[in-house]
N, C-alpha and C positions, 0 to 999 in steps of 0.2 A: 568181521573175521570169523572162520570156521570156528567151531568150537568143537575141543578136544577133551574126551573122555580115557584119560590115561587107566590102565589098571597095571602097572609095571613098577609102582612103585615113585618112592621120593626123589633119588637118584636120575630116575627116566625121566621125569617131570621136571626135572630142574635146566637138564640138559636141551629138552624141547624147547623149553622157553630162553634159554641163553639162542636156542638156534635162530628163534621169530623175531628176538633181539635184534641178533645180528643182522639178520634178512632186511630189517623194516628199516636200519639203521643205513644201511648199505643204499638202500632203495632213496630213503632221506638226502643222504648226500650225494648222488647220482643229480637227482632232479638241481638241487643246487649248484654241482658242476655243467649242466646246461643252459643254465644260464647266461646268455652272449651271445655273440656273431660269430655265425659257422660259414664259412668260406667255398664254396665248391664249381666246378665247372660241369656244363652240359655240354657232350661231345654230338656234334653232328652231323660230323663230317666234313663238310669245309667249315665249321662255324662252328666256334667253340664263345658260348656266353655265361659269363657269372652269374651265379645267383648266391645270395647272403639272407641267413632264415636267421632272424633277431628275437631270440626264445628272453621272456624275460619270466621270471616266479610271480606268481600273485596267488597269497591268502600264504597257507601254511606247506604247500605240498605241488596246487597247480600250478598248471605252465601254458604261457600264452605266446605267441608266437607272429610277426608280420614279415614280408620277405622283399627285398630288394631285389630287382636287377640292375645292378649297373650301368652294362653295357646298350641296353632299353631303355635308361632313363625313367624306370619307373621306381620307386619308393614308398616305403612302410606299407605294401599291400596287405590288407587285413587276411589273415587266415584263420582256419577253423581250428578244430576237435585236436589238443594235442596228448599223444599217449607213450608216456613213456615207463620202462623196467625198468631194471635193473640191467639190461643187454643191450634194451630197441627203442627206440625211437619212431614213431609216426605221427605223420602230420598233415591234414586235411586240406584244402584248397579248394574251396567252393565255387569261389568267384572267379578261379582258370581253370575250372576242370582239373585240377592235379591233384596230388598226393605224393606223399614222402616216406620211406620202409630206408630206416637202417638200422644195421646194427651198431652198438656201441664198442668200440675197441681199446678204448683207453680215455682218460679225462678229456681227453683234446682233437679225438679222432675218430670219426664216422662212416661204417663202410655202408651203401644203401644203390635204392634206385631211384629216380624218379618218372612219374610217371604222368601224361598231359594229355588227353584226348586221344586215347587212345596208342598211343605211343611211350617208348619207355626207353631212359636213358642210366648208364648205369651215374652217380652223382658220389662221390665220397665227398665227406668233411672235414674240415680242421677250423678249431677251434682261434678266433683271431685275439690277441693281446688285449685289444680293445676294439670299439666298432670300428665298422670297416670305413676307409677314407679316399677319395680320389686323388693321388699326388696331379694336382695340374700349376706347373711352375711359373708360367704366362701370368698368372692370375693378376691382378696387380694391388698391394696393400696401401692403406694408407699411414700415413701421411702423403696426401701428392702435392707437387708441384705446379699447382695449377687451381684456378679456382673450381668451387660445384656450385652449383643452384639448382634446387629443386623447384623445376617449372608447372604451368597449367596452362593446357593450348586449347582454345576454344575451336571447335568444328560447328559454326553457325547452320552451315549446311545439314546435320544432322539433330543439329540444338544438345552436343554433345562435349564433355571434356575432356582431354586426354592427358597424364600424366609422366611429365618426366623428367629426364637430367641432360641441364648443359653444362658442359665442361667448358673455360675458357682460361688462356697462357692468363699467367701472375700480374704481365704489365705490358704496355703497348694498348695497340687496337686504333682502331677497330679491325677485327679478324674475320677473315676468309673461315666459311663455317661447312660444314656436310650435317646433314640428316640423313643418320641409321634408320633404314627398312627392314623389317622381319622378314622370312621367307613364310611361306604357308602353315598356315596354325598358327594360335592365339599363343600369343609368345610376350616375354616381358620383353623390357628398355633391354638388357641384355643378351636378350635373344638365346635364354637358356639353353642347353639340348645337351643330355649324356654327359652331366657332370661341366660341362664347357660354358662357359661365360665367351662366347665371339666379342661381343657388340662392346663388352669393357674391355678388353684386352684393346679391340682396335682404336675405341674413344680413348684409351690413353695413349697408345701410340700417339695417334694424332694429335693432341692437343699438347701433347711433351715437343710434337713437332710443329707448333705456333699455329694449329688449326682448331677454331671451336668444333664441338662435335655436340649435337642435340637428337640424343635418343630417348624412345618414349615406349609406352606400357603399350602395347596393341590395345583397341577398343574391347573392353570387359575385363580384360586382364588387368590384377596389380588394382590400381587406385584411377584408372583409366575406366569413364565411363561407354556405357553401350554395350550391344548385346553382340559379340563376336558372329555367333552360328549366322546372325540373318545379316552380315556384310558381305558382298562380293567382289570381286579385286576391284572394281571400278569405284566402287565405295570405298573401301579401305585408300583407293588414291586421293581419295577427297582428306582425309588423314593429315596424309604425306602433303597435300596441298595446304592445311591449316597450319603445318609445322611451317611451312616457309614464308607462309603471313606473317606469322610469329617472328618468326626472327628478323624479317624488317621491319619490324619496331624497337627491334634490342637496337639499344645505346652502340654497344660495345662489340656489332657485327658490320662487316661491310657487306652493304644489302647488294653489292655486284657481286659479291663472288660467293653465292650461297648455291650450293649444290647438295644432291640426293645420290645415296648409296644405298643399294638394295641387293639384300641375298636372295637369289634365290627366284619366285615369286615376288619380293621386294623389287627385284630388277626391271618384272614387269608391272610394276604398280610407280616408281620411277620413268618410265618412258612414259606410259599414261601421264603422270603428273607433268613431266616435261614438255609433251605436245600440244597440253592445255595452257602452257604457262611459259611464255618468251622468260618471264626474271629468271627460271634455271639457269645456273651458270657452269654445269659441269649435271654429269653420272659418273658414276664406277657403277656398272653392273659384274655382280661377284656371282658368277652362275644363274644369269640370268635366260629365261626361255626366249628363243629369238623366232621356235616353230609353234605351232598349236600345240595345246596342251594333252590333246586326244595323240599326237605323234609321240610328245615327251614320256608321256605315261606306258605303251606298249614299250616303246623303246626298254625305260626303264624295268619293269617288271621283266622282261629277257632277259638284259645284263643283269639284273640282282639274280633270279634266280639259276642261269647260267655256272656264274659264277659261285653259285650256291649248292652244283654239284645235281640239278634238278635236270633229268634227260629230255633232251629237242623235244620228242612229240607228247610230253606233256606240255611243255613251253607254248609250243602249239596250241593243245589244246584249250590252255587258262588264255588265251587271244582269244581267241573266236567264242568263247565265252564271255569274256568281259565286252566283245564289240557287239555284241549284242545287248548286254545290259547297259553299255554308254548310250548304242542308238535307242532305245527307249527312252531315257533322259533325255537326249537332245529333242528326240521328237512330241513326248509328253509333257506338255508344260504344265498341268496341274499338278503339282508335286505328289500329293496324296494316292493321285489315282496313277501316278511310277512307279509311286514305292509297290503299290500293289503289282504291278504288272511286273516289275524288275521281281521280287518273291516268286511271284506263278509262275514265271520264262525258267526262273533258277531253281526252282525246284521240278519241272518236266527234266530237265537235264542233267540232277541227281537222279531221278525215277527211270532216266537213259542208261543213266549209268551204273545200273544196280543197288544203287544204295537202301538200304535198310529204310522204314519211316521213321525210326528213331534217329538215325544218322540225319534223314532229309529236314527233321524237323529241328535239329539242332544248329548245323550247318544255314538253314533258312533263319532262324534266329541268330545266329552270329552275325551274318551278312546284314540283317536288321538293324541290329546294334550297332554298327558300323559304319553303314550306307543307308542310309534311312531317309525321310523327306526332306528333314531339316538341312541336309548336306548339298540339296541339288543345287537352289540359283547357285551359290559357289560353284558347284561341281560344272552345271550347264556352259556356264561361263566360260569356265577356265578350260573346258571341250573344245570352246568352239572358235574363241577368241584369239586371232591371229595377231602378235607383237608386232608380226611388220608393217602391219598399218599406221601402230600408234610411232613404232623408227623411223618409219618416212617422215615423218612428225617432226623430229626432234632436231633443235641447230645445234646447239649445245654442242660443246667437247666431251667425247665419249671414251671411258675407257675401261675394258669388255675382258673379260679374267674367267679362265675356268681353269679346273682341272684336268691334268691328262687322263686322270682315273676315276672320274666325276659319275658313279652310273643312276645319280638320280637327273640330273640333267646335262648328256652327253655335248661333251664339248664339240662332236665333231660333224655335230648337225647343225648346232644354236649356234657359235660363235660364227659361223659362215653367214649364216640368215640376220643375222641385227646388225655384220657388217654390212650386206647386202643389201639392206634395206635401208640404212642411214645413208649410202651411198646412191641406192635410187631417188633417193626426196633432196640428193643433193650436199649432203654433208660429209666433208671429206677429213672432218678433225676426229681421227678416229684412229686407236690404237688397241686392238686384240691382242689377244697373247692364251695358247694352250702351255701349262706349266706344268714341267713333267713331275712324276710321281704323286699329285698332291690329288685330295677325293673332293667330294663336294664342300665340305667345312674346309679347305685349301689347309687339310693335315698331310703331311707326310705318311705314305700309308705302303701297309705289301697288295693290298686287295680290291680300295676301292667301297666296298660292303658298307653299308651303313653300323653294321653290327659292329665296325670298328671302330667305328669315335670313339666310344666311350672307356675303350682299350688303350687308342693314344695320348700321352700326354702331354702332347701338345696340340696346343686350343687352334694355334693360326699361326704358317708359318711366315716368320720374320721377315724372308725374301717378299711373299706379297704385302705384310704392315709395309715396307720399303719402298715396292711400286707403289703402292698407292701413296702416300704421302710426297715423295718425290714428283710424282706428276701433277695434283692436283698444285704444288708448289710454285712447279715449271707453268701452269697460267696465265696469262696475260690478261 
């Protein structure tokens, strides 16, 4: 602290130091009242997403900080440098490029901005009761009515284990069973995402409605061995085909009526497993891709950003940009020597496009981080790889669900194509259905947006736990 050379006297002096008193006293307990989960929204026009900064005290004075987004599904993101007065508050973010400027208003309330790569939102705070919690009401608690076993499923195909939970009714059997499929990304037996638990909410449906149900850890995730990054759907089917070895050798399954349910991705790693394997006795594909996944993905990236308030000829323009980074993926099969090319193609096309070399070289580094070599057999794959080869495939009873407002995999392309296709190879047990209002998690939604799950609270609406259980029932 400054040091002060009074000449004014006893009086003077006494009063300065009641003032630094005060000050330092004020400043003390400021830091201490920040302590907590501060609540705020980033407006962005169609898109408004939470964020929650979780300041906690450590030592005598400092203040440490990690940040939540909800609606993103990411948590306790470490943050940097926190600096607060007696007024403001700021707070660094190294590892998203952001930063946080606010003022302080009162014990509970935070006027500020924030700021992310260049852009800037205005962010106010308020101070939450306690940390912040997702109300999701579906969830289901225990005690249940029904048994659990925690299983281990061997994939000899890979010399690999995969780890999960079957649920089975209290008494009876042997039961008619489904195996839950994750959609894309290394995902737990629940199929985490945005706060939501799918995969428990519907394994109890189910099994409350006298259906076993054996969901498992994706390879590497959870207690599930193997290494995620280097699986491709056609591997990952090999999975889904261990799980249903498995279960005919349970006691307490009937090894006819064991069937696969897949979100997503899952739906097409379910047709695969079905075309290879006469024992399926059933699908439910739950927004399953029925065109290429090079179709699914422009589609998609349109409606998201569409919907996102992002004008046509950029929409445009992020196409013919990305069809050109797919077509070098598809055509280069040395991964290493893609990533390089996909880098140099996308950075000539920032240097088209005016961009700064600090901009180019950041931008070329996010795209890295992202999209990088490790991503391609997956990616390759899931380009090029037509579903309706493997639905001509399939005998099985199929029963094919999407959303009306689905815009990661539109219902109004896919559900025509896997009918289409199971009816060309000849299979006519086949029941589609577009369900209005509901997105790709099959939530009740205004928008569709992915940015919404983690807003709604509801995980999966009841009408689809309904279909599906009612028809996989009605089986013969």
């Amino acid at each position: 602290m400054k040091e002060y050379r009074l000449k004014s006297g006893i009086t003077l002096s006494i009063l300065i130091i009641l003032v630094l008193i005060t000050f330092n006293t004020f400043a003390q307990v400021n830091r201490r009242n920040l302590a907590g989960s501060w609540l705020g929204n980033i407006e962005t026009g169609a898109i408004t997403l939470r964020i929650v900064f979780n300041i906690s005290l450590t030592g005598a004075d400092s203040l440490a900080a990690t940040l939540d987004s909800p609606d993103q599904g990411a948590k306790n993101i470490p943050l940097g440098k926190v600096t607060a007065t007696s007024d403001s508050l700021k707070i660094e973010a190294p590892l998203i490029n952001g930063r946080y400027a606010g003022q302080i208003t009162s014990d509970t309330t935070i006027t500020g901005t924030w700021t992310q790569s260049g852009m800037s939102f205005p962010v106010n705070l308020r101070k939450l009761p306690s940390g912040f919690s997702l109300n999701r009401p579906q969830e289901p608690r225990p005690p249940f009515p029904y048994r659990t076993e925690e299983v281990t499923i061997p994939n000899m195909k890979f010399n690999i284990y995969l780890s999960g939970t079957l649920t089975m009714p209290e008494n009876g059997g042997p039961f008619p069973a489904a195996i839950l499929i994750t959609g894309s990304g290394p995902q737990n037996r629940d199929e985490t995402i945005m706060g939501h638990k799918p995969f428990l909410v519907l394994a109890d449906y189910l099994t409350r409605n006298g259906i076993a149900v054996l969901r498992y850890d994706d390879r590497g995730v959870g207690k599930s061995q193997g290494v995620y990054a280097e699986a491709t759907t056609a591997d990952l089917a090999t999975d889904a085909e261990a799980a249903v070895e498995f279960l005919k050798k349970h006691e307490n399954i009937n090894t006819s009526a064991i069937g696969l349910i897949g979100h997503s991705e899952g739906g097409l790693i379910a047709c695969i497993t079905a075309a290879a394997n006469p024992d399926v006795a059933f699908i439910v594909s739950l927004a399953g891709p029925g065109v290429k996944g090079e179709e699914i993905l422009f589609r998609q990236q349109a409606d998201i950003a569409r919907l996102s308030g992002v004008k046509e000829p950029i929409i445009k323009q992020n196409a013919e940009i990305n069809r050109k980074l797919y077509n070098i993926v598809k055509k280069e099969t040395d991964d290493f020597a893609a990533e390089e090319k996909v880098m140099t193609t996308y950075a000539k096309i920032l240097r088209k496009q005016k961009k700064s070399p600090q901009e180019i070289n950041d931008l070329v580094l996010q795209l890295r981080n992202s999209f990088g070599a490790a991503t391609y057999p997956w990616f390759r794959y899931f380009l090029t790889t037509d579903p309706a080869e493997f639905w001509k495939k399939v005998k099985c009873p199929v029963l094919a669900l999407n959303g009306e407002k689905d815009t990661q995999i539109a219902a109004d392309i896919n559900l025509p194509a896997i009918e289409s296709a199971l009816r060309t190879g000849g299979n006519t047990n086949i029941k589609s259905m577009k369900i209005p209002e509901l997105n790709h998690l099959f939530q009740h939604c205004k928008t569709g947006l992915p940015v919404e799950y983690g807003q709604i609270e509801e995980t999966m609406s009841p009408e689809v736990l309904d279909i599906i259980a009612s028809w996989i029932k009605s089986l013969k």
